[in-house]
N, C-alpha and C positions, 0 to 999 in steps of 0.2 A: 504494500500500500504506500503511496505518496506520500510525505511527511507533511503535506499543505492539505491533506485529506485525512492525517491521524489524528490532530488536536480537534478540529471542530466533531469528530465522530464520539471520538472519548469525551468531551464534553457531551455531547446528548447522551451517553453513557450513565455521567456520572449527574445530570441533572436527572432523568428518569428512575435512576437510583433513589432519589433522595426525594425528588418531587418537587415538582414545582408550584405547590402549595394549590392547585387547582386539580389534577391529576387530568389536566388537558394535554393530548400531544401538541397543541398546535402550541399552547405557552412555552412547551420544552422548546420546541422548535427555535421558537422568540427569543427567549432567553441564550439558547446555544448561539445564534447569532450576535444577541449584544453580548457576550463574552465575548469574540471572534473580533468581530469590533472596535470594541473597549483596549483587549491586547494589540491590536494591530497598530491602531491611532497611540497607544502609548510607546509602542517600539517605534511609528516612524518619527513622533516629534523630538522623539533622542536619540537617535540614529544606532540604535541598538538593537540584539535578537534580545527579546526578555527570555532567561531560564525559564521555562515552564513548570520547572524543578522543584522551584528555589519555595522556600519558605516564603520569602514576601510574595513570591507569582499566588500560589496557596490560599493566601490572607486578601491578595487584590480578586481572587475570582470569588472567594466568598463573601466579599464587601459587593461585590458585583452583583452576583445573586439577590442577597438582600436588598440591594438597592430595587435593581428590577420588581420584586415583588412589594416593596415600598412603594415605588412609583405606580404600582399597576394595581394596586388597591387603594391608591392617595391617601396614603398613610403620612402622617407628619414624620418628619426628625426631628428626632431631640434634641432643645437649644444646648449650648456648649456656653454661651455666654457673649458678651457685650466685647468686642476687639481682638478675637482670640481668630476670625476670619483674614481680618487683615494685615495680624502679625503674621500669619502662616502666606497671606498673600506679599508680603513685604519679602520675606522671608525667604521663599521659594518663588518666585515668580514665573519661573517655567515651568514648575510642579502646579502650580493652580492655573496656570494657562491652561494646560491639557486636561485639569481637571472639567476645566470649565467648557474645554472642546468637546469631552466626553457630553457633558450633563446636552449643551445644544444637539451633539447626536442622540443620544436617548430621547431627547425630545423631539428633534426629527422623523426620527424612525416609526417613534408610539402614539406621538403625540401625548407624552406625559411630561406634568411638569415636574420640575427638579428645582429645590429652593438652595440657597445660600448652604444651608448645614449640612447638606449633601455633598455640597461641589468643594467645601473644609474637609470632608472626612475620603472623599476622592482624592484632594489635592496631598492628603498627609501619605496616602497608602504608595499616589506615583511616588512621593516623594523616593518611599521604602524600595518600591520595587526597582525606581531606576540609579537606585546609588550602585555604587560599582560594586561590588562583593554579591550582588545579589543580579547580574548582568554575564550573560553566556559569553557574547561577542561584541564586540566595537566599544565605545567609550561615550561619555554624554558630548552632544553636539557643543560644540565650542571649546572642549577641556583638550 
């Protein structure tokens, strides 16, 4: 099998395993794509392969996940607090760029909204996933 046809298959693998809180296939479906997605647009804006592997890859699909079924029931997220978005935007400003690319694609895609404490708790996981210890190949764009 192809390697640009094993991740998205084990992903609907591993969401039909676990459920996609509806036990619809067509949600599995949805969701295997915004994973697919989510990874791709966060490897190209840092010019890296993400580990699939890795521990932070692990932590960013399951945030992923969740978010998806957050968004798809409009579920609120839970405030984090008053300045705590903008320090992480100050902060990391490529990491909450692509957060925030993400949240406009899931919105795209679903048509679901995605509020500030989402595109924080997006912004902190790229953070994780694309620091270098946690990156198969290449290096962050611009280092």
């Amino acid at each position: 099998m192809d390697e640009d046809e094993a991740l998205p298959l084990a992903l609907h693998f591993v969401n039909a395993q676990i459920g996609s809180g509806s036990g619809d296939i067509a949600a599995t479906m949805q969701m295997t794509q915004w994973l697919r997605v989510a990874l791709e647009t966060t490897g190209e804006d840092f010019g890296v392969e993400i580990d699939q592997h890795s521990l932070a890859a692990a932590r960013f699909i399951s945030h992923l996940r969740y978010l998806f079924l957050r968004a798809r029931d409009g579920e609120p997220t839970p405030e984090v607090g008053d300045g705590i978005g903008e320090a992480v935007r100050q902060a990391k400003p490529l990491q909450y760029a692509t957060a925030e690319r993400l949240a406009h694609k899931m919105e795209e895609m679903f048509a679901w909204s995605v509020g500030s404490e989402e595109i924080l708790y997006l912004a902190l996981h790229v953070s994780r996933l694309t620091a270098r210890d946690d990156t198969a190949e290449g290096t962050h764009a611009g280092t």
